[in-house]
C-alpha positions as CSV (number, residue, x, y, z in Angstrom):
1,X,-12.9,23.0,21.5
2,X,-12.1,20.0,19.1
3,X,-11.1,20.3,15.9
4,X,-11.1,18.0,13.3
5,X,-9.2,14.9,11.6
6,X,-9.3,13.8,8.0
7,X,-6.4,10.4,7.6
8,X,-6.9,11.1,3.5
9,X,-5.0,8.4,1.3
10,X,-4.0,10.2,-2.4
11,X,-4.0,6.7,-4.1
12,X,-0.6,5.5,-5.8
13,X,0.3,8.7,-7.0
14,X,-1.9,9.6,-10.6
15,X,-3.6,12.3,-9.5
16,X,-6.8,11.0,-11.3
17,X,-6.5,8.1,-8.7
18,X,-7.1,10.6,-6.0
19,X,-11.0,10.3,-5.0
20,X,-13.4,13.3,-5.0
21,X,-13.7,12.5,-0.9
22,X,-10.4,12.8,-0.6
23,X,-9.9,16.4,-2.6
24,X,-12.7,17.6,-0.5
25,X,-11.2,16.4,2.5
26,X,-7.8,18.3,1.8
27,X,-9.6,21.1,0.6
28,X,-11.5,21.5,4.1
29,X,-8.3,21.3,5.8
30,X,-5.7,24.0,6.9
31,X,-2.9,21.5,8.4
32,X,-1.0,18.8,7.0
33,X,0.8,16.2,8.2
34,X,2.3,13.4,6.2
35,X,5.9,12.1,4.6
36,X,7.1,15.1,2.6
37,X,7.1,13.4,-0.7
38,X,3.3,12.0,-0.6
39,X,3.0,16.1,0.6
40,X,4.5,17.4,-2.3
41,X,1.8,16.0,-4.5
42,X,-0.6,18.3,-3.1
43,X,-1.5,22.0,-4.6
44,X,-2.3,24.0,-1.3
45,X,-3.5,27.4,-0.9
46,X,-1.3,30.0,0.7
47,X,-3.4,29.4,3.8
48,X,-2.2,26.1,4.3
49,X,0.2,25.1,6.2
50,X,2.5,21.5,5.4
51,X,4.3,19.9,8.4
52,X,6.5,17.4,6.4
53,X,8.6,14.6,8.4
54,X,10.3,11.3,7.7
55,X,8.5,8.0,6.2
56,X,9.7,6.3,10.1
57,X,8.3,8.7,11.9
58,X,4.4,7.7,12.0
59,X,3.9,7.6,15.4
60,X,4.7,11.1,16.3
61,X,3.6,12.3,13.3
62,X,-0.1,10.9,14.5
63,X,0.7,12.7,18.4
64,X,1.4,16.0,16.7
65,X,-1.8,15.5,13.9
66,X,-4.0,14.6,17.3
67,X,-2.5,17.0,19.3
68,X,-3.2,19.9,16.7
69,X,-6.7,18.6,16.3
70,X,-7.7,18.4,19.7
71,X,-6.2,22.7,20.2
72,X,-9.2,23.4,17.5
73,X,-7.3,23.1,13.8
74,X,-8.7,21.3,11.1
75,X,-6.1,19.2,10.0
76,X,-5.0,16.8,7.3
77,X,-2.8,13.5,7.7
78,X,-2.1,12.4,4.3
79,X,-0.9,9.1,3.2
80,X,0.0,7.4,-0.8
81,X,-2.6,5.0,-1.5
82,X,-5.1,4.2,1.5
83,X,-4.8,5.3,4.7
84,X,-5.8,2.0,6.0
85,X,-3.6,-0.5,4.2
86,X,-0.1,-0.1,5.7
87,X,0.1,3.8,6.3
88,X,-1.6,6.3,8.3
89,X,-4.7,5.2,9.9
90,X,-3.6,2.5,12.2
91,X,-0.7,4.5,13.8
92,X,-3.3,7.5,14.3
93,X,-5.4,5.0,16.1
94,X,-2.6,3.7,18.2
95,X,-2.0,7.2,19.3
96,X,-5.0,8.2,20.1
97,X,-6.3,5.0,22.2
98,X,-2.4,5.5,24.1
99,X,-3.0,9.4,24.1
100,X,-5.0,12.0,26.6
101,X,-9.0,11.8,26.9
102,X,-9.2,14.6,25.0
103,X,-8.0,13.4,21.6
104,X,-10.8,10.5,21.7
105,X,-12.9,13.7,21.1
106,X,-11.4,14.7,18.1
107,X,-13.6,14.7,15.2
108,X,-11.8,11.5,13.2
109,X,-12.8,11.2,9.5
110,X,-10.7,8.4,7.6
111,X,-11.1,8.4,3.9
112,X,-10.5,5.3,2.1
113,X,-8.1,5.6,-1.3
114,X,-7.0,3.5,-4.3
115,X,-4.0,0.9,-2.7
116,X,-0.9,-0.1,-4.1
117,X,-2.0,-3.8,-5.0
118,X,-5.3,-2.2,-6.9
119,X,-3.5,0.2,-9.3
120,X,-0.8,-2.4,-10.0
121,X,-3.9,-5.2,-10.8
122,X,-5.6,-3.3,-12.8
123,X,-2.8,-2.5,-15.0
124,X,-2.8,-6.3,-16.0
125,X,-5.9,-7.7,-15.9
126,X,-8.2,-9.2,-12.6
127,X,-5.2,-11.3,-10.6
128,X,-7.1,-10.3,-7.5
129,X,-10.4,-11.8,-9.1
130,X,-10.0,-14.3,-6.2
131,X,-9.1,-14.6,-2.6
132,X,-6.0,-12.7,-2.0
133,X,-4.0,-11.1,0.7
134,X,-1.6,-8.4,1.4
135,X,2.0,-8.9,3.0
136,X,4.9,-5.9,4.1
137,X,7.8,-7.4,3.6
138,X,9.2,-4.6,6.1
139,X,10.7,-6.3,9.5
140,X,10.7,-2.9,11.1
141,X,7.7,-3.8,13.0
142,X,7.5,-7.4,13.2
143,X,10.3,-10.2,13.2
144,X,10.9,-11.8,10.2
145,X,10.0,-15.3,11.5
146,X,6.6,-14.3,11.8
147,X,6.9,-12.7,7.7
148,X,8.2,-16.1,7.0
149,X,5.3,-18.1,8.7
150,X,2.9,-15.8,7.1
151,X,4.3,-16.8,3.3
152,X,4.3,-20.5,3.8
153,X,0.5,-20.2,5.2
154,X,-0.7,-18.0,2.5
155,X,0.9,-19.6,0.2
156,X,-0.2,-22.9,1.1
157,X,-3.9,-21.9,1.6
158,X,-3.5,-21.1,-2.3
159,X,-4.5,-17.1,-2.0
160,X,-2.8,-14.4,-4.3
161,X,-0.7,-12.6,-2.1
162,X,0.5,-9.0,-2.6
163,X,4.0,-7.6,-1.1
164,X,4.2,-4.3,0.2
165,X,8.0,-2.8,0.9
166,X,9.6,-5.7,-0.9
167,X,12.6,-4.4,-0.9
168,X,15.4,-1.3,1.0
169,X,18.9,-0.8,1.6
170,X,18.5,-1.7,5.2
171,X,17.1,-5.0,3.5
172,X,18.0,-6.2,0.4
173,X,17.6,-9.7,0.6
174,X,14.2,-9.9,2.1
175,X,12.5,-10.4,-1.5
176,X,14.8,-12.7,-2.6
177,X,14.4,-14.9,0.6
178,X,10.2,-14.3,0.5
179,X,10.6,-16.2,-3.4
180,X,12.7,-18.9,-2.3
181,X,9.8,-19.4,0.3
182,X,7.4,-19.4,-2.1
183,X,9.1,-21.5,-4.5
184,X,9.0,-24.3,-1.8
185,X,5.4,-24.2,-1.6
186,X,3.9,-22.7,-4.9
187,X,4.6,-24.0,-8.6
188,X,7.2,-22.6,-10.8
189,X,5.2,-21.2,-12.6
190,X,3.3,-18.7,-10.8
191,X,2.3,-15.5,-12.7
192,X,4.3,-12.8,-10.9
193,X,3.9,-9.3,-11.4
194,X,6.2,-6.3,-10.8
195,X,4.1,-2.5,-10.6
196,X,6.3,0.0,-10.0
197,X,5.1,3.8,-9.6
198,X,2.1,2.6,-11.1
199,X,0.3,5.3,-12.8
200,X,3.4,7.9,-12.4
201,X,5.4,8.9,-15.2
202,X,8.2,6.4,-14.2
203,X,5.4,3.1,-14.0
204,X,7.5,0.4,-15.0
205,X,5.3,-3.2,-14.8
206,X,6.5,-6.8,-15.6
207,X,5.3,-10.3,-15.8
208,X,6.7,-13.6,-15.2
209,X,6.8,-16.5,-13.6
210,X,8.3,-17.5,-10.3
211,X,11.1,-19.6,-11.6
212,X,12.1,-16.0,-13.5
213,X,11.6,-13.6,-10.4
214,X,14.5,-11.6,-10.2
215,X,13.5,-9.6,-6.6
216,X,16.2,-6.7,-8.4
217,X,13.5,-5.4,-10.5
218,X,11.6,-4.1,-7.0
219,X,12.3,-1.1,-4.9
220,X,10.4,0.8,-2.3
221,X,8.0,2.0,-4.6
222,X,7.1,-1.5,-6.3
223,X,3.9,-3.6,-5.2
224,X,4.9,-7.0,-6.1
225,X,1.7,-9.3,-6.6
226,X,2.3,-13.3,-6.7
227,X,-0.3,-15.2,-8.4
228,X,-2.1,-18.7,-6.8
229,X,-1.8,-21.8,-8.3
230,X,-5.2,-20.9,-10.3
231,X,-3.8,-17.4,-11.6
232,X,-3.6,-17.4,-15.2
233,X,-1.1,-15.8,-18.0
234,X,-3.4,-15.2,-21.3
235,X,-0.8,-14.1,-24.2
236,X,-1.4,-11.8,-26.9
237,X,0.2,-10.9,-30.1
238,X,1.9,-7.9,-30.0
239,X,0.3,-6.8,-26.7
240,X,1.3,-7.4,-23.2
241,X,0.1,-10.4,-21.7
242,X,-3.1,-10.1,-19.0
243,X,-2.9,-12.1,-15.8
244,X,-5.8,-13.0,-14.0
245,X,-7.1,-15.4,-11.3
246,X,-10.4,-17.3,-12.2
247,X,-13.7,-16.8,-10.0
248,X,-13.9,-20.2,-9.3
249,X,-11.6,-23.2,-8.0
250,X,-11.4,-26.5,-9.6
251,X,-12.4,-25.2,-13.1
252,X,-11.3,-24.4,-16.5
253,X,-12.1,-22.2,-19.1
């Protein structure tokens, strides 16, 4: 008999930020799959069981979630933010339409959680108030000449773009090579903003423009959100400035 398959995203990492679907989700669950560090933010009961393995390992971590599922468990793949935007839910997919029939009968549930790009906007105003897109700067899945295309038609269609995995070890210079792209197309000066661990106890956030974007101030855990043409800085006295990106096109306040 089937069991059953929650893909639960925890949001950015404040606990708050973790939706009441999501809790009940994990709650129903007995076990967990997911990168050990997104696992550790959960509280489980003794009956719980945590199968923790590394952040590169999302395909087999989907086989084993499936194949645990289909013996009859109810079980929990657990992802940082939402499941669907660069994490879990796509590679459980890909394993199950590649796996045996009897995974397509698992009972799949994916619950939707707060992204990387939402926490970090909201911390500074509405710079998503317009059309906007999301980029992973990570080459781990596709080449870099496709990345690079991607910027320079983004960029020129004038959307706010959010990076995802700006920046590694393996790959230092990725961010620093993705702003001298966008300085070829976009002006100088472009709101960008740095969130880093937003909501944790560590959040660190910055703004400034694209001329000042120093791709040092990201890591793996920053969401790095370049502004359009349109995106406005409003300053205030004594208070950090808010960014945001006006409804409309073609119009001033």
């Amino acid at each position: 008999m089937s069991g059953r398959l929650f893909v639960v995203g925890t949001g950015p990492g404040n606990p708050e930020q973790t939706t009441p679907e999501a809790l009940a989700a994990i709650e129903a669950s007995h076990v967990f799959f997911g990168y050990g560090p997104y696992l550790d933010r959960l509280t489980l009961r003794p009956d719980q069981r945590r199968v923790a393995s590394d952040n590169r390992e999302e395909l087999a971590r989907a086989k084993d979630a499936l194949h645990t599922a289909a013996s009859g468990e109810k079980v929990c793949v657990v992802s940082g933010g939402d499941p669907g935007v660069f994490a879990m839910a796509a590679a459980v997919l890909e394993a199950l339409e590649a796996g045996p029939p009897a995974w397509r009968q698992v009972d799949l549930t994916i619950v939707p959680g707060i992204t990387a790009m939402l926490a970090v906007a909201a911390r500074v105003g509405a710079p998503l108030g317009h059309d906007f897109c999301a980029i992973s700067l990570s080459d781990n899945l596709k080449p870099w000449t496709v990345i690079e295309s991607r910027l320079r038609a983004v960029a020129g269609a004038g959307l706010v773009i959010a990076l995802y995995n700006p920046i590694s070890k393996a790959r230092p210079h990725q961010l620093g090579a993705a702003f001298a792209i966008l300085r070829e197309v976009l002006p100088w000066s472009t709101p960008v903003i740095f969130g880093r661990a937003t909501g944790r106890s560590d959040e660190a956030i910055s703004t400034m423009t694209l001329a000042e974007a120093d791709p040092t101030r990201a890591d793996m855990a920053t969401c790095v959100i370049i502004g359009s043409p349109e995106t406005r800085i409003v300053e205030r006295d004594g208070l950090p400035p808010l960014v945001y990106s006006p409804r409309s096109i073609g119009r001033t306040p």
